[in-house]
C-alpha positions as CSV (number, residue, x, y, z in Angstrom):
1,X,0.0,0.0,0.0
2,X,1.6,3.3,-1.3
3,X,-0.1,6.1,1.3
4,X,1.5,9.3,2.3
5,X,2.1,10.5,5.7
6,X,1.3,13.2,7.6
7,X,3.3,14.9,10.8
8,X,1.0,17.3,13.0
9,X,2.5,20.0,11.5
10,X,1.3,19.0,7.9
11,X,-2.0,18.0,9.3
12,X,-2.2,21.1,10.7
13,X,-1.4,23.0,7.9
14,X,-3.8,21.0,5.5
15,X,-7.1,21.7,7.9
16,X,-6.0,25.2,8.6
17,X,-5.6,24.6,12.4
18,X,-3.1,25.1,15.1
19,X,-1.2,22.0,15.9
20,X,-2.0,22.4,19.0
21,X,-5.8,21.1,17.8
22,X,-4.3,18.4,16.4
23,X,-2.7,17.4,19.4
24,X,-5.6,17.7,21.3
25,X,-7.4,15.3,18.9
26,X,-5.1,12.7,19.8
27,X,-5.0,13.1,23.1
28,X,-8.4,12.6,22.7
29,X,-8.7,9.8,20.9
30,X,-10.6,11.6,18.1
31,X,-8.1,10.9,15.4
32,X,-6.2,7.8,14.0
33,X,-2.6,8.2,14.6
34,X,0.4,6.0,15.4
35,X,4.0,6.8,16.9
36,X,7.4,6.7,16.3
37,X,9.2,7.2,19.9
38,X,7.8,10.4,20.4
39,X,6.7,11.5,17.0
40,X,2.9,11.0,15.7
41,X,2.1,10.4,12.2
42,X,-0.9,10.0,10.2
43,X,-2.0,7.9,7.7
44,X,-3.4,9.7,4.3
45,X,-6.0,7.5,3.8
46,X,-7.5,7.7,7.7
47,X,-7.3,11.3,7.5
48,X,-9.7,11.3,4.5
49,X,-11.8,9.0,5.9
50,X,-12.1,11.4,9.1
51,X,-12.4,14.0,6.7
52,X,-15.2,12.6,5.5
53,X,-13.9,11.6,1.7
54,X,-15.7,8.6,0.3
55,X,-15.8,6.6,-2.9
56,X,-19.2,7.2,-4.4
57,X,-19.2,3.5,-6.1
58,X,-17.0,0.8,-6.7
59,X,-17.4,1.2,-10.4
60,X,-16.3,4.6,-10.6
61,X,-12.8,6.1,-10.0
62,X,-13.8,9.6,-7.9
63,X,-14.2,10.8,-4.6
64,X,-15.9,13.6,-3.6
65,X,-13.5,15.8,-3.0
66,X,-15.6,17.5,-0.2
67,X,-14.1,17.7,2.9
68,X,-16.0,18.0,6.3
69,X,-14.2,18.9,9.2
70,X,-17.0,20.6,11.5
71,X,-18.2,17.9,14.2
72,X,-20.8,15.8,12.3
73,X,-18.3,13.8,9.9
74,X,-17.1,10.6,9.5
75,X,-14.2,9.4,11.8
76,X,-11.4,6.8,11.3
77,X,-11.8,4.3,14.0
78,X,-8.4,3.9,16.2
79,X,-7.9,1.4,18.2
80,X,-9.2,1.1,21.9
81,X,-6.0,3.5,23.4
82,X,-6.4,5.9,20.4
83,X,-3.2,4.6,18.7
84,X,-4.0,3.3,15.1
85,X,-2.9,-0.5,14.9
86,X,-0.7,-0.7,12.3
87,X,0.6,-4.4,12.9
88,X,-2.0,-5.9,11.2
């Protein structure tokens, strides 16, 4: 799987937010993440997914290129201690 990567300084940048709000979100548990020692990352394709991007049919080759980021959006589903397992 070929998927880009996001620090919470990108992250930030791409929503338009502080990255303290992004740090907050994991803290919280409200975003897919994982680590590296210290450092979080983020997967492209959970961060559309929370962003509320979806594939309008299986036939077709778009997305719609909408993205929600108010409250009432789709979110990527971390595991139980907020960390995104990756192992599987």
């Amino acid at each position: 799987m070929d998927s880009r990567l996001f620090t919470v300084g990108k992250l930030a940048e791409r929503w338009g937010v502080d990255p303290k709000t992004i740090r907050t979100m994991v803290r919280k548990g409200e975003i897919a993440h994982f680590q590296v020692g210290k450092q979080i990352r983020f997967i492209e394709t959970e961060i559309r997914k929370h962003e509320g991007w979806t594939q309008q049919s299986s036939s077709e080759n778009t997305v719609d290129d909408t993205p929600c980021i108010g409250t009432n959006h789709a979110k990527a589903q971390p595991a139980s201690s907020g960390v995104l397992d990756v192992t599987a």
